[in-house]
C-alpha positions in Angstrom: 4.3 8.9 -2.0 7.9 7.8 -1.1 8.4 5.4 2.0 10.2 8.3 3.5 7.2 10.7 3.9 5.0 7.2 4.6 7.1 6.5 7.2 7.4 10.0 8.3 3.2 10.7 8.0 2.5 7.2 10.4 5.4 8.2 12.4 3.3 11.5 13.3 0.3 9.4 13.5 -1.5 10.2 10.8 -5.0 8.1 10.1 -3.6 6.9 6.9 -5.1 3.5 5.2 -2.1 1.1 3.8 -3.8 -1.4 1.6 -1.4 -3.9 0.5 -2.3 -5.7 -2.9 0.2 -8.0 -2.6 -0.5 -12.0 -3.0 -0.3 -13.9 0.5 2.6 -15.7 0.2 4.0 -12.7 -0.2 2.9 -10.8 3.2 4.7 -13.8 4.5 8.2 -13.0 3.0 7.8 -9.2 4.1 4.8 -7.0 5.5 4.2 -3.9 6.9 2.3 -3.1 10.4 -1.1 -2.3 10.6 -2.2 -3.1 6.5 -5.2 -3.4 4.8 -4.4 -6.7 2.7 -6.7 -6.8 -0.6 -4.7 -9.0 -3.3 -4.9 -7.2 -6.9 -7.3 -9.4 -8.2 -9.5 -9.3 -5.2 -10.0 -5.9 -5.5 -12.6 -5.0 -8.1 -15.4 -7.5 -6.5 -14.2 -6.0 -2.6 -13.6 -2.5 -3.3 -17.1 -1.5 -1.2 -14.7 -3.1 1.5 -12.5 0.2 1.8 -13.0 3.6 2.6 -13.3 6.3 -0.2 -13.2 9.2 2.2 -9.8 7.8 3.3 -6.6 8.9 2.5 -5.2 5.3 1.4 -1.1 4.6 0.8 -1.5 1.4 -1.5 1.6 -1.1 -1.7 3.0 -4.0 -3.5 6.4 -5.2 -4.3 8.0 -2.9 -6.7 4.6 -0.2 -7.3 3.8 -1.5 -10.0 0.6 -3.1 -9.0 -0.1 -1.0 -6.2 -0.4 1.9 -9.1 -3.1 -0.4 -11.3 -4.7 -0.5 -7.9 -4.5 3.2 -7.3 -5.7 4.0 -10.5 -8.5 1.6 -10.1 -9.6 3.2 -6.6 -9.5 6.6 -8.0 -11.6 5.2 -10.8 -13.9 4.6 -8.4 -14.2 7.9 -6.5 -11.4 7.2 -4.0 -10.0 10.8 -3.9 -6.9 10.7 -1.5 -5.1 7.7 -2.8 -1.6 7.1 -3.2 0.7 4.9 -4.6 4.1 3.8 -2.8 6.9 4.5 -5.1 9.2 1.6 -5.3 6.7 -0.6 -3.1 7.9 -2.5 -0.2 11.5 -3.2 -1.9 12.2 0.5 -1.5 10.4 0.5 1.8 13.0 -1.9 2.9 16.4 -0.2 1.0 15.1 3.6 2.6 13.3 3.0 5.5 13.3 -0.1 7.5 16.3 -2.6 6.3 15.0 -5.8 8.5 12.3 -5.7 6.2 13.2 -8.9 4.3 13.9 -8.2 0.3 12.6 -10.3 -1.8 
């Protein structure tokens, strides 16, 4: 999923889960509203945590992580799950540019 149709699907106000897989430090240099915040390697032992009937958006800094993630999830049954392409850093270039880039 691009941030433009994420941005576009919460704009409508679609019931869509953003789990961001990010590390802590960096939520603190840039974070979306309203998140879900797993890190990556938090997420195998608290995966019963999250939804699997939910459609789930998963983020990180580039998508590179966020797509292990998804791939994980839909290991695991998850069956509307999503990457974001380009990850926060194109979140910030497309869609919101006081997002901080990092």
């Amino acid at each position: 999923m691009t941030p433009t149709e994420l941005a576009t699907r919460r704009g409508r106000g679609e019931r869509l889960v953003v789990l961001d897989v990010r590390e802590d430090d960096e939520l603190l240099l840039a974070a979306l509203e309203d998140v879900v915040h797993v890190p990556l390697g938090e997420l195998v032992g608290r995966v019963e945590e999250l939804d699997p009937a939910a459609e789930t958006v998963v983020v990180c800094h580039h998508g590179i992580r966020s797509a292990r993630a998804a791939g994980f999830l839909a290991s695991r049954g998850f069956e509307r799950v999503w990457n974001l392409a380009g990850g926060i850093d194109r979140w910030s270039l497309e869609v919101d540019s006081s997002l901080p880039r990092y």
